[in-house]
C-alpha positions as CSV (number, residue, x, y, z in Angstrom):
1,X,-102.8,-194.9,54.2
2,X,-101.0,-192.1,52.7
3,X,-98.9,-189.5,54.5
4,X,-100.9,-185.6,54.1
5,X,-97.4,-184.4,53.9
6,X,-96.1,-186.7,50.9
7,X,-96.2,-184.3,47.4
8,X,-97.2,-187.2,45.3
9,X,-98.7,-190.7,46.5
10,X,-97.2,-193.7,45.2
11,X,-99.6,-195.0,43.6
12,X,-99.6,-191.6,41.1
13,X,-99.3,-192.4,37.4
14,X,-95.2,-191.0,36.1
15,X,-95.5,-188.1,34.1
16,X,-94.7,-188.3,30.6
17,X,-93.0,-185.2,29.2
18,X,-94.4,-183.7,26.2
19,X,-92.7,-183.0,23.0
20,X,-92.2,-179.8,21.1
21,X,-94.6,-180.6,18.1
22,X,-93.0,-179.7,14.7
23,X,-95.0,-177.4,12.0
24,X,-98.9,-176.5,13.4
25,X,-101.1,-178.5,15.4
26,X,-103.7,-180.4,13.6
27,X,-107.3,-179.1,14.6
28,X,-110.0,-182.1,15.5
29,X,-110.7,-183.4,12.1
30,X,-107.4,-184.4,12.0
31,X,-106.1,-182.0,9.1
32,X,-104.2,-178.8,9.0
33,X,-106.2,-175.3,9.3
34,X,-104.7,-174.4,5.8
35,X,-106.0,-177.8,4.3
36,X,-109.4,-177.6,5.6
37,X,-109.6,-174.0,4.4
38,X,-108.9,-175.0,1.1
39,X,-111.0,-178.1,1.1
40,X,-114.1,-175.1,2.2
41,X,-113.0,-172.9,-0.2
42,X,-113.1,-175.9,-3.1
43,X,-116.3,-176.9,-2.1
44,X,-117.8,-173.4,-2.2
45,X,-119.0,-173.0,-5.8
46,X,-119.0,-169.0,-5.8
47,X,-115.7,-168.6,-4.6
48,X,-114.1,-170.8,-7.3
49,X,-116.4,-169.2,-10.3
50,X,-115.1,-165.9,-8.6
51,X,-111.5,-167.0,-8.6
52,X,-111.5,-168.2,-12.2
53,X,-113.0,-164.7,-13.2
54,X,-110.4,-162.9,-11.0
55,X,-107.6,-165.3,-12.8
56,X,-109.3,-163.6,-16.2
57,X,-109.9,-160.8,-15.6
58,X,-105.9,-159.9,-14.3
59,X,-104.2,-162.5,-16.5
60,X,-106.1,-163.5,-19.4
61,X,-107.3,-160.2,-20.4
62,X,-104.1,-158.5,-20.2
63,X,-102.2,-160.9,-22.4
64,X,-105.1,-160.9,-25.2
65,X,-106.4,-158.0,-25.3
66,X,-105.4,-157.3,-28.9
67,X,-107.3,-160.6,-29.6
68,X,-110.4,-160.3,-27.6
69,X,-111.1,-156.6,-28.4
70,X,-113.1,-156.3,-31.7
71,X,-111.6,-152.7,-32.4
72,X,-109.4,-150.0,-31.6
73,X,-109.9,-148.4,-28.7
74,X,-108.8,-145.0,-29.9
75,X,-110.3,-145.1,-33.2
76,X,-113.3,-142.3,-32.9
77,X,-116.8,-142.4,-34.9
78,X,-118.2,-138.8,-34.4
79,X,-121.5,-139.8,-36.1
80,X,-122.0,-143.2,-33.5
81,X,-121.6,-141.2,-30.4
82,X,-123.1,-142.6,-27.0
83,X,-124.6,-146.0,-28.7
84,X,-125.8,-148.1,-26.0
85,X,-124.3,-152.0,-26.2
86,X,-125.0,-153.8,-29.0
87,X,-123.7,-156.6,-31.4
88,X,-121.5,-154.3,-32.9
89,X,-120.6,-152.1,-29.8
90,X,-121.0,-154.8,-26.6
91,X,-120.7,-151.8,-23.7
92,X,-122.0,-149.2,-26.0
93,X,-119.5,-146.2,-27.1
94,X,-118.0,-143.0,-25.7
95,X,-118.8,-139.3,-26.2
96,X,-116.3,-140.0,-29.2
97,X,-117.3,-143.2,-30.6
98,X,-114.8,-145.1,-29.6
99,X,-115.7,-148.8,-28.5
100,X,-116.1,-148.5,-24.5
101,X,-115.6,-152.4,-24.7
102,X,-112.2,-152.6,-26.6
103,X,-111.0,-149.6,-24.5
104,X,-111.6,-151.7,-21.2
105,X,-109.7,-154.4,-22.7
106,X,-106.6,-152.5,-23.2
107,X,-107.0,-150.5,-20.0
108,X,-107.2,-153.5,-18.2
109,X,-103.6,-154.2,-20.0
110,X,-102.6,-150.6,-18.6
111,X,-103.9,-151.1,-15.5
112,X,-102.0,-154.5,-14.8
113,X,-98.7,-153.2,-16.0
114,X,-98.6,-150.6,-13.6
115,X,-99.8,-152.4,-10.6
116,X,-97.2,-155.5,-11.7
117,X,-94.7,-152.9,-12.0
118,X,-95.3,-150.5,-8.9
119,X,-95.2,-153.4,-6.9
120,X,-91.5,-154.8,-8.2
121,X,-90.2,-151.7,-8.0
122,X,-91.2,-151.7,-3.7
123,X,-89.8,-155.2,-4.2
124,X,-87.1,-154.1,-5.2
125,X,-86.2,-151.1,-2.7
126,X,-88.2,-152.3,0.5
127,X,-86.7,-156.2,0.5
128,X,-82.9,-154.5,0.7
129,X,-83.8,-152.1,3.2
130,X,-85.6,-154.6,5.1
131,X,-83.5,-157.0,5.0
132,X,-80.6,-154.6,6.0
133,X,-82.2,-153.5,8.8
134,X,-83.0,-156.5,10.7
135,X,-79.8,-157.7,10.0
136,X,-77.5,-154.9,11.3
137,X,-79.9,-154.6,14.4
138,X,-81.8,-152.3,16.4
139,X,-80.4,-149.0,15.4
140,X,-80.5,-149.5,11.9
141,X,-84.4,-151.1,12.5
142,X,-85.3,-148.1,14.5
143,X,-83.8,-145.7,11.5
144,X,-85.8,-147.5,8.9
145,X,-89.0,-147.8,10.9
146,X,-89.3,-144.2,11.9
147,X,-88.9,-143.0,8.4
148,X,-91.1,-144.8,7.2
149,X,-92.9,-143.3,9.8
150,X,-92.4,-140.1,8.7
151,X,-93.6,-140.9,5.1
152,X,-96.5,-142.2,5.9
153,X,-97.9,-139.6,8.3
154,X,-97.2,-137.0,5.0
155,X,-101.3,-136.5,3.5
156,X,-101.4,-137.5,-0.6
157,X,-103.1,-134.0,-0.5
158,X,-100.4,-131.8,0.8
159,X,-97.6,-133.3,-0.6
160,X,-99.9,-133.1,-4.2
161,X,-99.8,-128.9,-3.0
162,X,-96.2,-128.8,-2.3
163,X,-95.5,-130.8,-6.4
164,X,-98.3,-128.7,-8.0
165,X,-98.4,-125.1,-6.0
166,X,-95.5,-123.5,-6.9
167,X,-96.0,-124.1,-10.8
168,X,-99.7,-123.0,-10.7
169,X,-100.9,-119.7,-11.3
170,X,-102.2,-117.6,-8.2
171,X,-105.5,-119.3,-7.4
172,X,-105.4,-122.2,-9.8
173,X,-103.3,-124.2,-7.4
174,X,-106.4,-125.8,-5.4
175,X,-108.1,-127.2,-8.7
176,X,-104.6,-128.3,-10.0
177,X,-103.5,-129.9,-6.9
178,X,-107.5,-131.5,-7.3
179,X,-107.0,-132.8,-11.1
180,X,-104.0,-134.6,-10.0
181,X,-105.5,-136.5,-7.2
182,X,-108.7,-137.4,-9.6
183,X,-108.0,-136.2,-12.7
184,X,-111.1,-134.6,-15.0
185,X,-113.2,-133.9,-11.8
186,X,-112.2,-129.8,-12.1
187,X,-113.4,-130.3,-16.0
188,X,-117.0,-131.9,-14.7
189,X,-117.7,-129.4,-12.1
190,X,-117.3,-126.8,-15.1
């Protein structure tokens, strides 16, 4: 018989102590979460048509535009204005005549460059700054964070008025400040 006041009866099984595990815990099937992810994600034929495309569309198409594009994209053709897609035209032409298909192509091109080369250069200022501030500590962190605070809470729009107001005529200021956020939107409300 055991004692009500004993903490643990004798016959009680020693506890084994557990061990920190190293890297994630595998779910049920045995596998990593990432694994089985990608395992779904293979076996899903949509997502892999859609990533090939993606892969196309902001690598392929870049790099070859001067080889898939048939024409120019800035030579015009007055007298084949607004041609719907054909053989010759595949996505029709402009208010110019300019092939709407070859210009795609090398926007594309434009498009990517910019994008590659707006993120580098954050790269290339945040990753110091970052790095500088969580190494020095937390008055350097708190420095860092609360500008960037202060940059973000700044509206596109305003900031567009303060660059564009004080070189715009007296009431031209508004559609100025307008065309720079979307740019030919003052010329289509005309």
């Amino acid at each position: 018989m055991t004692d009500l006041h004993d903490p643990l009866p004798a016959t009680s099984p020693p506890v084994e102590p557990r061990l920190p595990l190293v890297g994630p815990e595998p779910d049920v099937a045995g596998a990593a979460p990432a694994r089985r992810r990608w395992r779904a994600f293979r076996r899903n034929k949509a997502a892999i048509v859609s990533l090939v495309f993606l892969v196309l569309v902001m690598v392929v198409v870049p790099l070859l535009a001067g080889v898939i594009a048939q024409r120019s994209p800035t030579d015009t053709n007055l007298l084949g204005k607004f041609q719907t897609p054909s053989g010759a035209h595949w996505l029709g032409t402009d208010d110019l005549g300019r092939d709407m298909f070859s210009r795609l192509m090398y926007a594309t091109r434009v498009s990517m460059g910019v994008s590659v080369g707006s993120v580098a250069i954050a790269l290339v200022i945040a990753l110091p700054i970052g790095a500088l501030a969580g190494y020095a500590g937390r008055l350097a962190d708190t420095l860092v964070m609360r500008a960037m605070d202060v940059v973000l809470s700044i509206p596109a729009l305003m900031l567009v008025f303060a660059v564009a107001g004080p070189r715009a005529q007296p009431g031209e200021h508004v559609d100025r400040a307008v065309d720079h956020l979307r740019p030919g939107l003052h010329q289509a409300r005309a």
